[in-house]
N, C-alpha and C positions, 0 to 999 in steps of 0.2 A: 335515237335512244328514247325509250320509254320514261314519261314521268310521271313517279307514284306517287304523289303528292309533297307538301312540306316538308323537310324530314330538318333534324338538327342539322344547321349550318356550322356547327363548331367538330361535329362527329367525326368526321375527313382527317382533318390539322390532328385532334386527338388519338385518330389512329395510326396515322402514319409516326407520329410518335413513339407507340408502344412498340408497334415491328416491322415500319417502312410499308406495310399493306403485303408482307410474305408471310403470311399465316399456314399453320399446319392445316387447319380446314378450310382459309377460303384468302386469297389474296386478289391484289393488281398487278399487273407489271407493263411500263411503259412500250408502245411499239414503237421502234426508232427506225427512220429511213437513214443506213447508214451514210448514204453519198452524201448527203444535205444535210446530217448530224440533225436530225429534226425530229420533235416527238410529232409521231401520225394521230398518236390515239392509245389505245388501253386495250388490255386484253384481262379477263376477270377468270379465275376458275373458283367452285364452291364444290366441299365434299356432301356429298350425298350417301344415303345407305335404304337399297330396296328392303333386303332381309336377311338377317342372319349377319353371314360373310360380304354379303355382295354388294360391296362399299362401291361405288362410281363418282367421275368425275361431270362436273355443269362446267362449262367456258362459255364465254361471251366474248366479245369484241363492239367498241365503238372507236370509230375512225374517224377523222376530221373529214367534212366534206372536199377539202381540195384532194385528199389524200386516195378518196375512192375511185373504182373502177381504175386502178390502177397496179392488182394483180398483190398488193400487199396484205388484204386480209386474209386472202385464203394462208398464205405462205405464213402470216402469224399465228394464225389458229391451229394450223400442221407444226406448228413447232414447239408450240404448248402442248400437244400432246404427245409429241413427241418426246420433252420432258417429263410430264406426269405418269407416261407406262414407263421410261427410265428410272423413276424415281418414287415410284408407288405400285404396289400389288394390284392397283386394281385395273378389272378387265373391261370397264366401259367408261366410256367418254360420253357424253350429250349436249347436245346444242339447242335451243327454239329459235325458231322464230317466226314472224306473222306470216300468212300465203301471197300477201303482197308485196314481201321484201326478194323479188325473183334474185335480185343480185346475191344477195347472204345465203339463200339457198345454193346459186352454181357458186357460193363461195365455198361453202361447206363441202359440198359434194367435190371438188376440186380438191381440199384438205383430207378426203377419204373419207368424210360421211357416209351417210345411207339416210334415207327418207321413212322412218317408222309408223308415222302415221297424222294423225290429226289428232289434236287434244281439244276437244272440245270445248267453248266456255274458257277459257283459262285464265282470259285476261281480262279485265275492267278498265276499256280507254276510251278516250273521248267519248263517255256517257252510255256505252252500249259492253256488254259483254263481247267479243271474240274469241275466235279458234285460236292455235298458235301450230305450227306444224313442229314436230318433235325428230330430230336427227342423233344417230350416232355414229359413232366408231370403237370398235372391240379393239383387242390388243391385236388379234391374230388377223386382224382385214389389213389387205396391203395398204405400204406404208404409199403416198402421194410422189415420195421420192424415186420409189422403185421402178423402173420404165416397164407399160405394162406389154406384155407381149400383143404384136400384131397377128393379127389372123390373114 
């Protein structure tokens, strides 16, 4: 997980107060490994709007380290968006992440991402600028669930 600097330590407590972190434009929701009733981690969505109509969704995901490479992110982040086309008009989903996170990438891509491109610059970490690669998923790309036909 990326850190942007200080930020208010009371801001968390305070919001989960107001509406548990289920926001109409941006929330949290715990991942839980059911067999071990355990929290893995968090999955994060935030609304976005390119123009006009064309409102899209940002997810995120941070897992505990024991929790990774263990086939649960992808399946959390397929199923955030899975609820967010069930439960929202809108026709994009989007993910980043750095070109060095190869796992989050075949995690994405696993959840039915696509690989868009490179964003250049986008990030300010450990003292240098970086790229961040940019993924998504439309409503009408198949879903991760679907078995896809063999050739």
């Amino acid at each position: 997980m990326d850190w942007a600097g200080f930020k208010d330590a009371g801001a968390p407590a305070r919001r989960f107060a107001v509406d548990g972190y289920l926001g109409e434009d941006d929330g949290r929701l715990v991942v839980e490994v059911e067999q071990e009733q355990a929290a893995a981690g968090i999955v994060s969505y935030t609304a976005g709007r390119y123009a006009g109509r064309a409102s899209y969704w940002e997810i995120g995901i941070a897992l505990l380290p024991q929790w990774r490479g263990r086939g649960i992110g992808w399946r959390a982040q397929a199923l955030l968006c899975d609820y967010l086309f069930h439960h929202s008009p809108a026709q994009r989903i989007q993910a980043g992440t750095h070109p060095e996170n190869v796992a989050e990438q075949r995690a994405l891509e696993k959840a039915g991402f696509q690989l868009e491109g490179v964003v250049r610059a986008s990030e300010f970490r450990a003292g240098q600028w970086r790229d961040g690669y940019l993924y998504s998923r439309l409503r009408d790309d198949p879903s991760p669930w679907d078995p896809t036909p063999q050739a």
